[in-house]
C-alpha positions as CSV (number, residue, x, y, z in Angstrom):
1,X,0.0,0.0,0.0
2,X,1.5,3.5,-0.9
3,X,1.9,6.1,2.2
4,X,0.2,9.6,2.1
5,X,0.4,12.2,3.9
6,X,-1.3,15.8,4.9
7,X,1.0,19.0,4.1
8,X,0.1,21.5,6.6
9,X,2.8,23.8,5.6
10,X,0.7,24.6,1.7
11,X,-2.8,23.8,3.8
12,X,-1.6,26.9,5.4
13,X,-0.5,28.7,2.3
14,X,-3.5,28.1,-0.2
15,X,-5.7,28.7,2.8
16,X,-4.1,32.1,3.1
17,X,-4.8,32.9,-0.8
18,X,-8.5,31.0,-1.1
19,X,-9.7,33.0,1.8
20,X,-9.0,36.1,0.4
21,X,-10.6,35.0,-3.1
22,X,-14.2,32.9,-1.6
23,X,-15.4,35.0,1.0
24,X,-16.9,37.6,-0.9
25,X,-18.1,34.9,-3.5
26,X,-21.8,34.5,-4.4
27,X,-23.5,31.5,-3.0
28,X,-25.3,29.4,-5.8
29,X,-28.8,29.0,-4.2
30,X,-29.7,26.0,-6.5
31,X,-32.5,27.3,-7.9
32,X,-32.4,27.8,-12.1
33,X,-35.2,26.3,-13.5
34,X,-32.8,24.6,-16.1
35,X,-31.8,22.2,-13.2
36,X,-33.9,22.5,-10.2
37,X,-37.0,22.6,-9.2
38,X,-38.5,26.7,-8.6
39,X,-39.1,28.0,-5.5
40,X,-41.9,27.6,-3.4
41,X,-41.8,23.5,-4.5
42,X,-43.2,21.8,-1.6
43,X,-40.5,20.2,0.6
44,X,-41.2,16.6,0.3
45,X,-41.4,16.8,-3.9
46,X,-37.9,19.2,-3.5
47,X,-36.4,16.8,-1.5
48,X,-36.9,13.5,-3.4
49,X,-35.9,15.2,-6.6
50,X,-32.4,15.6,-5.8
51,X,-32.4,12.3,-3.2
52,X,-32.8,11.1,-7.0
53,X,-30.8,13.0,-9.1
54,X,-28.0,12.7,-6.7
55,X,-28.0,9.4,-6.6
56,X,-26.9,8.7,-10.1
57,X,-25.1,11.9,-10.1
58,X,-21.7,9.5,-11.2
59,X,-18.9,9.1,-13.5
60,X,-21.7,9.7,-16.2
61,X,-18.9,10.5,-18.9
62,X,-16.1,7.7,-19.5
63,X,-12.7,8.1,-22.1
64,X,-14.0,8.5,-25.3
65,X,-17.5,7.8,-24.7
66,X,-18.7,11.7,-23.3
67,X,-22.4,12.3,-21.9
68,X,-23.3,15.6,-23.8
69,X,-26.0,16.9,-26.1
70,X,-27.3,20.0,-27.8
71,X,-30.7,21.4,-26.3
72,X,-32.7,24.2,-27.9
73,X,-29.4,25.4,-29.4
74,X,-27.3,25.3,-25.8
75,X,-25.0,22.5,-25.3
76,X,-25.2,20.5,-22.1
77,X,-22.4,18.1,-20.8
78,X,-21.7,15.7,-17.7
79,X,-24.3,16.8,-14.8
80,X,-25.5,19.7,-16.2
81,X,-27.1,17.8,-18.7
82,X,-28.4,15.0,-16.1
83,X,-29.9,17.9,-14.2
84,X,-31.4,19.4,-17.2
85,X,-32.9,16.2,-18.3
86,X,-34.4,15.8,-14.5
87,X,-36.1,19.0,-14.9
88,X,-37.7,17.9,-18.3
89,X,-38.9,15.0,-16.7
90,X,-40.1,16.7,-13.2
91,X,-41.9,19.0,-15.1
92,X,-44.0,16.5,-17.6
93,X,-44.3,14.0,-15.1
94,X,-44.0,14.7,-11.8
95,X,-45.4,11.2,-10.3
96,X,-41.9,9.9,-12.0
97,X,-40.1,11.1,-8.7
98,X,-41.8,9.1,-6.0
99,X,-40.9,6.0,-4.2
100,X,-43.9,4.0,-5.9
101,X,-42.6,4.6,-9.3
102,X,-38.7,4.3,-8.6
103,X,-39.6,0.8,-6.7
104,X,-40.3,-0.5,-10.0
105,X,-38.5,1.5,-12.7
106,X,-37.5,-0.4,-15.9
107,X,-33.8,0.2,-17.7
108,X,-35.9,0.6,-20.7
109,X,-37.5,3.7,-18.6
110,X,-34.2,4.8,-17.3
111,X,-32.5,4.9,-20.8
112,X,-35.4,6.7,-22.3
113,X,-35.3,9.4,-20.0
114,X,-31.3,9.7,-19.6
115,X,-30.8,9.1,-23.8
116,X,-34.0,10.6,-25.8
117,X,-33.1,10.8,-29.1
118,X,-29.8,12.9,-30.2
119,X,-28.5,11.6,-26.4
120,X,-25.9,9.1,-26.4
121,X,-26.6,6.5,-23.3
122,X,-24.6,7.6,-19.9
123,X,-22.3,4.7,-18.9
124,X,-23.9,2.2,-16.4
125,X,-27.8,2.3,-16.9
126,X,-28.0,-0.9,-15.5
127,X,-26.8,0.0,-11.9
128,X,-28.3,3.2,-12.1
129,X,-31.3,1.3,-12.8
130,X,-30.4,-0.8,-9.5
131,X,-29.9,2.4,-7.4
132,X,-33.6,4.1,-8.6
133,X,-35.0,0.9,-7.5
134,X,-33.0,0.9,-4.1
135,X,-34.3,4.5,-3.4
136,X,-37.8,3.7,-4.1
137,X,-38.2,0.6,-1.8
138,X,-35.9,1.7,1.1
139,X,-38.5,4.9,1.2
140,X,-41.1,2.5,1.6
141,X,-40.0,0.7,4.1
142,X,-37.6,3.1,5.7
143,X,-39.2,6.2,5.2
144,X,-43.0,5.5,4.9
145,X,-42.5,6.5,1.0
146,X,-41.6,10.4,2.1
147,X,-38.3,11.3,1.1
148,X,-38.5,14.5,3.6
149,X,-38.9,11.8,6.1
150,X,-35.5,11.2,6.4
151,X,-34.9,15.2,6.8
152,X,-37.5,15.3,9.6
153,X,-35.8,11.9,11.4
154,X,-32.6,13.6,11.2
155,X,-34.0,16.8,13.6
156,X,-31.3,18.7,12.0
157,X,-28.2,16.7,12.3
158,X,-25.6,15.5,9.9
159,X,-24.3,12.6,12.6
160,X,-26.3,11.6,15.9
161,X,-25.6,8.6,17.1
162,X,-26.6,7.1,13.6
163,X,-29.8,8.8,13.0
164,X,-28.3,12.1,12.1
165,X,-29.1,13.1,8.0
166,X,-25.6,11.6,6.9
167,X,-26.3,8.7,8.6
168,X,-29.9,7.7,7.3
169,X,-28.4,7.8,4.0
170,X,-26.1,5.3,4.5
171,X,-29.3,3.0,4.3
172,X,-29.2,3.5,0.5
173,X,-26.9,1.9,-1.7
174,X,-26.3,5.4,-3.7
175,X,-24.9,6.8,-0.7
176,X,-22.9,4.5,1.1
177,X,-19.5,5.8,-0.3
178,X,-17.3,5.8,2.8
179,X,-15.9,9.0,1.7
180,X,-19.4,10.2,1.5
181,X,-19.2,12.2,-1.3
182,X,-22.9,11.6,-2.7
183,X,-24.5,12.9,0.9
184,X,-22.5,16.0,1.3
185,X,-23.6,16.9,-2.2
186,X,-27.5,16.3,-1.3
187,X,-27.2,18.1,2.2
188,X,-25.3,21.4,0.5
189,X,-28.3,20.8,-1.9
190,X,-30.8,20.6,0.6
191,X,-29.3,23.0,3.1
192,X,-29.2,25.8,-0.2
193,X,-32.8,25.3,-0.8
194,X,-33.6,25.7,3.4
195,X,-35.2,22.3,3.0
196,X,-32.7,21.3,5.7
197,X,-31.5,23.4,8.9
198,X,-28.2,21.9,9.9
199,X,-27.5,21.9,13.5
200,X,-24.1,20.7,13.4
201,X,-22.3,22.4,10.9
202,X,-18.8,21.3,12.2
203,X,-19.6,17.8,11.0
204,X,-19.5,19.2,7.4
205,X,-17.3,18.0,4.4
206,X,-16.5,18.6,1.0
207,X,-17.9,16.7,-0.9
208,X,-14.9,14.7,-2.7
209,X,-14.6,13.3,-6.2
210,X,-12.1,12.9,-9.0
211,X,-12.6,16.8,-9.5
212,X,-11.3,17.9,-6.3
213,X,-8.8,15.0,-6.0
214,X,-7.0,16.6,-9.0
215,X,-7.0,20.3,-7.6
216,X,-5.4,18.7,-4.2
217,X,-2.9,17.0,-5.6
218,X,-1.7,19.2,-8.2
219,X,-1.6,22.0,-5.2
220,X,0.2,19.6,-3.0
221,X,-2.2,19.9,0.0
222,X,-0.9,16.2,0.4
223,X,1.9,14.3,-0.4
224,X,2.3,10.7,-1.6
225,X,4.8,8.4,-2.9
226,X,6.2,8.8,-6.2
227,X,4.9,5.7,-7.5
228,X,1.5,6.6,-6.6
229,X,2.0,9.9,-8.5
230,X,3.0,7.5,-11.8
231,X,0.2,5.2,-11.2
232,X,-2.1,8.7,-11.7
233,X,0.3,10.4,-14.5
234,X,0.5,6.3,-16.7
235,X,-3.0,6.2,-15.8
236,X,-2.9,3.2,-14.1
237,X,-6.2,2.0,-13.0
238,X,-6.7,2.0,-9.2
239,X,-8.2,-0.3,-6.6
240,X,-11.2,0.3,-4.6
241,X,-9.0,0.8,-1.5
242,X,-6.7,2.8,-3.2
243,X,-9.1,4.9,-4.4
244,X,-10.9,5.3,-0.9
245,X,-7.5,6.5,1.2
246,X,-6.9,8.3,-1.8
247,X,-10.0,10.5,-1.1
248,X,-9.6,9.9,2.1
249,X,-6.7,12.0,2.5
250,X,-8.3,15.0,0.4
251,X,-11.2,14.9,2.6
252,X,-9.3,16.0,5.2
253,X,-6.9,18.1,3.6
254,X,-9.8,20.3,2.3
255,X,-11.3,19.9,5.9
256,X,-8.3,21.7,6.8
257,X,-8.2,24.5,4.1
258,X,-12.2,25.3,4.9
259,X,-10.7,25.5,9.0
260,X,-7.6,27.5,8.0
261,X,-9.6,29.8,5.5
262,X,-12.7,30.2,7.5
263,X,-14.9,29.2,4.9
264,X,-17.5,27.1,5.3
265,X,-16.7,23.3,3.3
266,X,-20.5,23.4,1.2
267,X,-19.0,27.2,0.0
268,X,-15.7,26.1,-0.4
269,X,-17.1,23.2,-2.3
270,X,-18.7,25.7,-4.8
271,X,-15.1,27.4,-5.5
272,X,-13.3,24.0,-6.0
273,X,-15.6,22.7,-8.2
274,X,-16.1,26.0,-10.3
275,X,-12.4,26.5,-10.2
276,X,-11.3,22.4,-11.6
277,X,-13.8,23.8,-14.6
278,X,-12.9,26.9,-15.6
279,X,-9.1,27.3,-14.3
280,X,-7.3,24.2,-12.9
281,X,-9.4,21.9,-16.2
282,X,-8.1,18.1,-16.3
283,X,-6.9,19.1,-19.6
284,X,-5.1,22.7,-20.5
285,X,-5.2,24.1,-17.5
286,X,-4.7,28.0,-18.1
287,X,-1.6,28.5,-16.0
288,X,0.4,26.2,-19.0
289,X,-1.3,28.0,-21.2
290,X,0.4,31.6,-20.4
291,X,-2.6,32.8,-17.9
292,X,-3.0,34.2,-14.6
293,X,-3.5,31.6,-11.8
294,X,-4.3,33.0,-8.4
295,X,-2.6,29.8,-7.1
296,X,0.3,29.8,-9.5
297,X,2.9,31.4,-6.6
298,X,2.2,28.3,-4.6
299,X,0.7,25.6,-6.8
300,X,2.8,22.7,-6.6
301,X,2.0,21.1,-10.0
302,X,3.3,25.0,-11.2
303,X,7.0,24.9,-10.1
304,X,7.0,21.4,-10.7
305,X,5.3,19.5,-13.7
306,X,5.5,16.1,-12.2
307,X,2.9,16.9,-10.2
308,X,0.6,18.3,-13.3
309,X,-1.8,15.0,-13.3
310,X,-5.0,14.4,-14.6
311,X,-7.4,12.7,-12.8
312,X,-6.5,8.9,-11.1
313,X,-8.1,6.0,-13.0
314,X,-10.8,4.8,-11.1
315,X,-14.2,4.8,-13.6
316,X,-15.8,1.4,-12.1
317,X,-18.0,3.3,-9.5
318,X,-21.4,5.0,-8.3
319,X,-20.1,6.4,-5.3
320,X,-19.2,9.8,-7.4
């Protein structure tokens, strides 16, 4: 197994700089029609739309095979275009998004709504088939069929002794990712759109994925063997475990920034994510492309190109 490590020293210095840049950010209140449901949606319909849409929210795009299309002349790619086609759907058919239907949901149903015509199919239809299905008879039983159930059961926690919001989801198979990536998303979600008043906000985390793997690696918020850094830069597939102390160790690295920075993770979260799109891409990022990088006097991957990765190889998952 390869060792890893947290650098407090560049926590401390990218802190410094991201403080200064997110605090005066604006907070993305999840609520463009494109994507979510408008305002004044009741809370139980809100909340099971994105206990859905977050569930499959996954490695929808693989090498070579990209999940994008052209809508009404605007081009939609990776979850923006999941999200879109959720909205399409919520809108036409709003009984889709219950626990009834998703009990019992075809792949046939599931690959018509995710690939109409002029879609190509995401990867994985079957298990996201499997996870719809999951969701729909776990709220039955669970949840008496009400996805806000499992905000109400929580009273406002993210851990309590196993019945805080974090925790309930763990009963679904979409959300048991022991880096928890898939239920931070849904509480920043649900916390945006005041469907869920979190009581314990020191229990929050980023919510970590390949994106924000990449930014904390090439910034060197941790450091890691140098055959590690190969297996990512050959793209060498990795292992489950790999992958999960992988993550693991960004979790807490970005834990640390959010601390050092004074910024709260879900906001945090919204710069890390913007900023691995626009800024610090997979491929081209603009600092080796001439352009101005607020991070560039401390980035890592700057002042040393080893450390320029892409993204490690781990496709074979739903847990992000």
């Amino acid at each position: 197994m390869y060792n890893l490590a947290i650098n407090y020293e560049q926590i401390e210095r990218i802190a410094g700089i991201l403080g200064s840049n997110i605090k005066n950010q604006t907070i993305d209140p999840f609520v463009n029609p494109d994507y979510y449901p408008p305002v004044g949606t009741d809370f139980e319909a809100l909340t099971m739309y994105f206990l859905t849409m977050v569930s499959i929210d996954h490695r929808l795009s693989r090498p070579n095979k990209p999940y994008g299309a052209e809508i009404n002349g605007r081009k939609y790619h990776g979850a923006d275009l999941l999200y879109k086609l959720g909205m399409r759907m919520f809108e036409s058919n709003p009984r889709f998004f219950t626990a009834s239907h998703l009990s019992r949901i075809t792949e046939a149903e599931v690959e018509k709504w995710l690939a109409p015509k002029g879609v190509a199919k995401p990867a994985d239809l079957k298990m996201r088939t499997l996870l719809l299905r999951d969701i729909g008879r776990k709220l039955a039983v669970l949840f008496d069929g009400n996805a806000y159930n499992i905000v109400e059961y929580s009273k406002g926690y993210l851990r309590n002794k196993g019945a805080g919001f974090i925790e309930l989801l763990k009963s679904f198979i979409a959300y048991q990712d022991p880096i928890e990536k898939k239920p931070f998303l849904l509480a920043k979600f649900l916390e945006r759109r005041r469907v869920l008043q979190i009581i314990d906000g020191w229990n929050k985390e980023v919510p970590v994925d390949n994106h924000l793997t990449r930014l904390a690696i090439r910034w060197g918020l941790i450091d890691m063997d140098r055959g590690l850094l190969e297996k990512i830069a050959y793209n060498s597939p990795f292992t489950e475990r790999e992958d999960i102390l992988l993550r693991y160790y960004v979790r807490i690295a970005f834990r640390l920034v959010s601390q050092k920075a004074g910024i709260d993770p879900f906001v945090l979260d919204d710069f890390l994510w913007s900023f691995g799109r626009t800024t610090c891409r997979r491929e081209d990022p603009l600092c080796m492309q001439g352009k101005i990088c607020p991070l560039m006097r401390y980035c890592r991957a700057f002042s040393n190109r080893l450390f320029m990765v892409g993204e490690h190889n781990y496709y074979e998952t739903w847990y992000y």
